[in-house]
MARDRENKE-59903 format. One record per residue (C-alpha): residue number from 0; residue in one letter; x, y, z. Coordinates in pm, 1 decimal, always signed. Example, Ala and Ser with C-alpha at 12.3 -4.5 7.8 and 13.67 -1.06 7.14 Angstrom:
! residues 2
+-----+------+----------+----------+----------+
:  nr : rest :        x :        y :        z :
+-----+------+----------+----------+----------+
:   0 :    A :  +1230.0 :   -450.0 :   +780.0 :
:   1 :    S :  +1367.0 :   -106.0 :   +714.0 :
+-----+------+----------+----------+----------+
//
This chain:
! residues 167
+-----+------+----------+----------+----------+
:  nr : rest :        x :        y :        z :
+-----+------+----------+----------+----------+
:   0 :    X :  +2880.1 :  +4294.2 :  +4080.2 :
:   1 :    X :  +2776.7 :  +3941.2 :  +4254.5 :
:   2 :    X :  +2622.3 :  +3977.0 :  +4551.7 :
:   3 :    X :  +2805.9 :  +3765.5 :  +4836.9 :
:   4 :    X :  +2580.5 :  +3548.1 :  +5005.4 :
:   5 :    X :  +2667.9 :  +3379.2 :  +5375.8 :
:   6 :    X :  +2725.6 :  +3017.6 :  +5446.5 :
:   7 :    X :  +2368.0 :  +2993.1 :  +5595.9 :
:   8 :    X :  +2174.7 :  +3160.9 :  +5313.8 :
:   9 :    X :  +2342.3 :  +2942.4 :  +5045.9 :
:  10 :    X :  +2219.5 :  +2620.9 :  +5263.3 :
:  11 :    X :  +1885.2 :  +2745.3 :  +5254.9 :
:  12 :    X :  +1905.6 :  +2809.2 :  +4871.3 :
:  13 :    X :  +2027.9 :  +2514.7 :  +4819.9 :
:  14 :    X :  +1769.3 :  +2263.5 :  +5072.1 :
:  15 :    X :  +1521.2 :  +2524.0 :  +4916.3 :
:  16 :    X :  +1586.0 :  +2410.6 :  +4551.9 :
:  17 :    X :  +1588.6 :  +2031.3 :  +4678.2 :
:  18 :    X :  +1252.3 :  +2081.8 :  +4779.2 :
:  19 :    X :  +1140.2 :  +2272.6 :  +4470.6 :
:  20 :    X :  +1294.4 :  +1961.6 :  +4251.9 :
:  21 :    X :  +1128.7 :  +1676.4 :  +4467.9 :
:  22 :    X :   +799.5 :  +1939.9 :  +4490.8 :
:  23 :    X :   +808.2 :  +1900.2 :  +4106.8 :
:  24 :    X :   +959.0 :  +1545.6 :  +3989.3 :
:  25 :    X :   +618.1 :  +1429.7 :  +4242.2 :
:  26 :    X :   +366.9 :  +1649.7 :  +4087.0 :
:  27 :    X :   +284.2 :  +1816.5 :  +4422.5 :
:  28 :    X :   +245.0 :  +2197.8 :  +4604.0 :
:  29 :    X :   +358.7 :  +2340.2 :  +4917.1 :
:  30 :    X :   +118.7 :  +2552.9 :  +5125.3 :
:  31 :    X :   +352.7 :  +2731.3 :  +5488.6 :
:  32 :    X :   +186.4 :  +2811.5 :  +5796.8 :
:  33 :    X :   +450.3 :  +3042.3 :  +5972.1 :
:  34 :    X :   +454.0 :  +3203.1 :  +6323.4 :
:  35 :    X :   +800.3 :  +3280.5 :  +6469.9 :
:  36 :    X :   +972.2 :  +3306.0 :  +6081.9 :
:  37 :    X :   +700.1 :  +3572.4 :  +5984.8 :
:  38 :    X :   +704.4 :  +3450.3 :  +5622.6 :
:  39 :    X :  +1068.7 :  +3358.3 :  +5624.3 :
:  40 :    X :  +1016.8 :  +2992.0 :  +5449.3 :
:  41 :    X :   +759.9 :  +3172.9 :  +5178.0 :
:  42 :    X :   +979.5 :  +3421.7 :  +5113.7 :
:  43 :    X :  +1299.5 :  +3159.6 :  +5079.5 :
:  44 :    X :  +1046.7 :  +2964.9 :  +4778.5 :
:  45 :    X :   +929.0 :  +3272.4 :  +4598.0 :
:  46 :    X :  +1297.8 :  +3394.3 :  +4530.5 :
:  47 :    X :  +1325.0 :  +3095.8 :  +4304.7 :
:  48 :    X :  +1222.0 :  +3112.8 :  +3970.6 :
:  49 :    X :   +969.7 :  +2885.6 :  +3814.2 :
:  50 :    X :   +813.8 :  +2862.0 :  +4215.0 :
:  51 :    X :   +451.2 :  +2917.6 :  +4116.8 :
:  52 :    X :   +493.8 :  +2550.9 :  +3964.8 :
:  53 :    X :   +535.6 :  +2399.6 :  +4288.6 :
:  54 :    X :   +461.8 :  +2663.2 :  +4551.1 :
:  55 :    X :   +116.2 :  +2715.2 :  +4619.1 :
:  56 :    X :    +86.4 :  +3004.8 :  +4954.5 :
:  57 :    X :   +182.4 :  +3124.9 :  +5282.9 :
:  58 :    X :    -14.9 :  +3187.6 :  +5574.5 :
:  59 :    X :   +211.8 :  +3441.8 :  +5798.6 :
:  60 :    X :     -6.8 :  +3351.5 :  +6148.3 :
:  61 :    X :   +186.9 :  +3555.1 :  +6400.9 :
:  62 :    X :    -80.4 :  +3661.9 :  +6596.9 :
:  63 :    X :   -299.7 :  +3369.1 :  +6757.0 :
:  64 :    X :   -621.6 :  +3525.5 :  +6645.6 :
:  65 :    X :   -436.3 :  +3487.6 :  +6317.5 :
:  66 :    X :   -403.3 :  +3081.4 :  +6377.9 :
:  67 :    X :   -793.8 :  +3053.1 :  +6430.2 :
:  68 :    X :   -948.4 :  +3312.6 :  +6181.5 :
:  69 :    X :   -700.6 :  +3147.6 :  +5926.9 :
:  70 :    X :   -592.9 :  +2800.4 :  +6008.3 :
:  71 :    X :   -931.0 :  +2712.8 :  +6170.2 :
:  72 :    X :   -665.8 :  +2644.4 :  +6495.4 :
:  73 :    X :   -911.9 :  +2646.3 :  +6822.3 :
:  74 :    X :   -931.2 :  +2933.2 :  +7036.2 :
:  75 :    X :   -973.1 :  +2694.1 :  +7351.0 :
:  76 :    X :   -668.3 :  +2455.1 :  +7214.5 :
:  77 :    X :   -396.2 :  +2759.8 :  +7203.6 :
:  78 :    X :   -553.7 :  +2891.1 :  +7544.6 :
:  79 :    X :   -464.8 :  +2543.8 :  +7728.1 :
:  80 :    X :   -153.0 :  +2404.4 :  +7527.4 :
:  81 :    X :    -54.5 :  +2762.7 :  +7418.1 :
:  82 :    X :   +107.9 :  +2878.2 :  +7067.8 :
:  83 :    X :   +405.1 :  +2719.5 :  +7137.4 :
:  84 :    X :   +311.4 :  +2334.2 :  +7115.2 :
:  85 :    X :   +269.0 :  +2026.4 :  +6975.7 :
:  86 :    X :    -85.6 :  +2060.6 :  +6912.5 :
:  87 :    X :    -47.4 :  +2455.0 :  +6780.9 :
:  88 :    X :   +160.8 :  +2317.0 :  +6506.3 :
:  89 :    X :    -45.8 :  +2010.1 :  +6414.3 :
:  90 :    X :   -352.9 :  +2221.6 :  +6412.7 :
:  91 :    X :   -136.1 :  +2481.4 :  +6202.9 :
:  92 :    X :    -32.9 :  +2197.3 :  +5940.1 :
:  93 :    X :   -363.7 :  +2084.6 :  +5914.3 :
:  94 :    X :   -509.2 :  +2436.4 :  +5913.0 :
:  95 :    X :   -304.5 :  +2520.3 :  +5615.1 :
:  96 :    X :   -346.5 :  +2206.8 :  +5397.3 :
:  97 :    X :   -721.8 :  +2288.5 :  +5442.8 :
:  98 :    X :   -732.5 :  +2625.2 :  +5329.0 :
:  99 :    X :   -495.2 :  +2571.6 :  +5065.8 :
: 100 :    X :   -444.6 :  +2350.5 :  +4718.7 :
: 101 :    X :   -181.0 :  +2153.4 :  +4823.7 :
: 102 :    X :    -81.3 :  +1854.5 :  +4916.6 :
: 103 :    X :   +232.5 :  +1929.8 :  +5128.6 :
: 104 :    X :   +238.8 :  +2172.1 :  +5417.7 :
: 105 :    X :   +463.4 :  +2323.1 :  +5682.8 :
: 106 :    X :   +405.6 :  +2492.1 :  +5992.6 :
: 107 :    X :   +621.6 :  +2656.6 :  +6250.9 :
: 108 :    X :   +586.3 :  +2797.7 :  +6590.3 :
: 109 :    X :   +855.3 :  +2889.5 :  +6830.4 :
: 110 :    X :  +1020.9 :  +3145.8 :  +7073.7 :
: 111 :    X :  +1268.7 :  +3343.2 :  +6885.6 :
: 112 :    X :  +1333.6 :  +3592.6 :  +7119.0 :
: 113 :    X :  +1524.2 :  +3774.9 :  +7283.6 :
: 114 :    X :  +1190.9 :  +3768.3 :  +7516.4 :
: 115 :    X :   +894.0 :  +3567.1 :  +7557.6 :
: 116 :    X :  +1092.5 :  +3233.3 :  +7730.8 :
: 117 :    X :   +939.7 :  +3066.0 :  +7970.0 :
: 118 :    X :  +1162.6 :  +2737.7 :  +8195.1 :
: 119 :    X :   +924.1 :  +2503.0 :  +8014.5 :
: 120 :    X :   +946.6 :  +2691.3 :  +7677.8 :
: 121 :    X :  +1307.7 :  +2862.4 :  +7659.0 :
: 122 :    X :  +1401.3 :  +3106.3 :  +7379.0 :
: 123 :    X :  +1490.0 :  +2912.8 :  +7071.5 :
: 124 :    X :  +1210.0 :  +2667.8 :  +7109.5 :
: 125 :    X :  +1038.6 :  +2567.3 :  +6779.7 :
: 126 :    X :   +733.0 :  +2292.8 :  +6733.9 :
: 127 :    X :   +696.1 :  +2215.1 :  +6329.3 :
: 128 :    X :   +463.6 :  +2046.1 :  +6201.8 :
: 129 :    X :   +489.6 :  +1867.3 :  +5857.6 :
: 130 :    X :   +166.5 :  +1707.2 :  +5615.3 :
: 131 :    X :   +316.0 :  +1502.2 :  +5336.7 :
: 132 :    X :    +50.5 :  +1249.3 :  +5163.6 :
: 133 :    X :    -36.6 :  +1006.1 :  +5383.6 :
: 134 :    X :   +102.1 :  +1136.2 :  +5714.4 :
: 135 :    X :   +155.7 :  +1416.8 :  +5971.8 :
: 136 :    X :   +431.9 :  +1478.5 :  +6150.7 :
: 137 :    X :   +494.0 :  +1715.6 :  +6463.7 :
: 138 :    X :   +848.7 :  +1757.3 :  +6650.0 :
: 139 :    X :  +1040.5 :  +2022.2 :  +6824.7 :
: 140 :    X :  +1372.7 :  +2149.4 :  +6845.3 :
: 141 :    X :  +1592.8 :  +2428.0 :  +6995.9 :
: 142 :    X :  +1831.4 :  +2602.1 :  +6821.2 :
: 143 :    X :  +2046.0 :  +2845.0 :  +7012.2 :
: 144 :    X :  +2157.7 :  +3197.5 :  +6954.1 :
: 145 :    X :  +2003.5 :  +3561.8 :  +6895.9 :
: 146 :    X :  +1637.3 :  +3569.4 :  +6693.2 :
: 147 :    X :  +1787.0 :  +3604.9 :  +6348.4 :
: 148 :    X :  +1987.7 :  +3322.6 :  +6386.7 :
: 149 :    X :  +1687.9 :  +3119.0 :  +6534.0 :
: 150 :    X :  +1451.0 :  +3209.4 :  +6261.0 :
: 151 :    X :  +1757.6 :  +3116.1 :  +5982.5 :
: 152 :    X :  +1814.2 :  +2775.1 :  +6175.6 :
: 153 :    X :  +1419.5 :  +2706.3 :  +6177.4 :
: 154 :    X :  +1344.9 :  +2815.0 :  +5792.7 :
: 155 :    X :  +1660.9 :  +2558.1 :  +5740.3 :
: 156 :    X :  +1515.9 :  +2308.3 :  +5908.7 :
: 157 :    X :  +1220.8 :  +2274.5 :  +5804.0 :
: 158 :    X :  +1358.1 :  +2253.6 :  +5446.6 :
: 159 :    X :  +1584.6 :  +1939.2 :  +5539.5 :
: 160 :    X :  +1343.4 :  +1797.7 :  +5688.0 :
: 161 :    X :  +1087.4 :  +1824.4 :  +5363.9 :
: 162 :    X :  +1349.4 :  +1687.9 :  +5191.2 :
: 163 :    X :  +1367.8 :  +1401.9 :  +5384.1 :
: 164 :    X :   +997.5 :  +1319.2 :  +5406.7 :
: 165 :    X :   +949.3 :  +1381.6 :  +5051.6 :
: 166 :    X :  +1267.8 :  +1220.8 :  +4907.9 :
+-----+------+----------+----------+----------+
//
């Protein structure tokens, strides 16, 4: 018996494999730094086979004490810009490349919901923050809908967008 798989999971196989093909035809390993997905993007690499090639860990940072014992984010910096920002997710990306072997990172912070909104940070707001060699990257986004559907459209994201940076 196959096991039917939904629109959205296949697209995240799929970006998912693109990555693990570009990871490998460049010699290079992936380190996450996840807030709002909870391990979601790990998870997504370590159900392919052959992953331990190109995939090298996952920091699941929920908590903010988690960002500073284990990304080395600052206490002060997520007290002023909160978890939820531009800065969060650069120190995040930075955090992780540093405690890692890698030389590609991703990090992601958001608002999934259905609480924790704010006017100037609504439910389905995400900051990511990307490390490829030679640059760092921060942006945000909203996606819309429940929390599962937020946390699918930011793992999915941040795959397409490794793709692009890397291919």
């Amino acid at each position: 018996m196959t096991q039917e798989l939904s629109k959205s999971e296949l697209s995240t196989q799929y970006l998912c494999g693109l990555v693990a093909d570009l990871m490998l035809k460049n010699k290079l390993k992936l380190v996450t730094a996840e807030s709002c997905t909870g391990g979601m993007i790990a998870a997504a690499c370590t159900d392919l086979a052959g992953s331990s090639d190109w995939f090298e860990r996952g920091f699941v940072t929920y908590s903010n004490d988690a960002k500073t014992e284990l990304l080395d984010v600052q206490a002060q910096l997520l007290l002023s810009e909160g978890a939820v920002s531009e800065a969060a997710a650069r120190a995040m990306v930075r955090g992780a490349l540093a405690h890692a072997h890698a030389q590609v990172a991703v990090a992601v912070t958001g608002v999934a919901g259905p609480t924790g909104g704010s006017p100037a940070k609504p439910v389905g707001t995400v900051w990511f923050g990307f490390a490829v060699p030679g640059q760092v990257i921060t942006e945000k986004r909203h996606f819309d809908g429940d929390r599962a559907q937020v946390r699918a459209a930011t793992v999915r994201h941040a795959f397409t967008r490794l793709v692009e940076l890397l291919g």
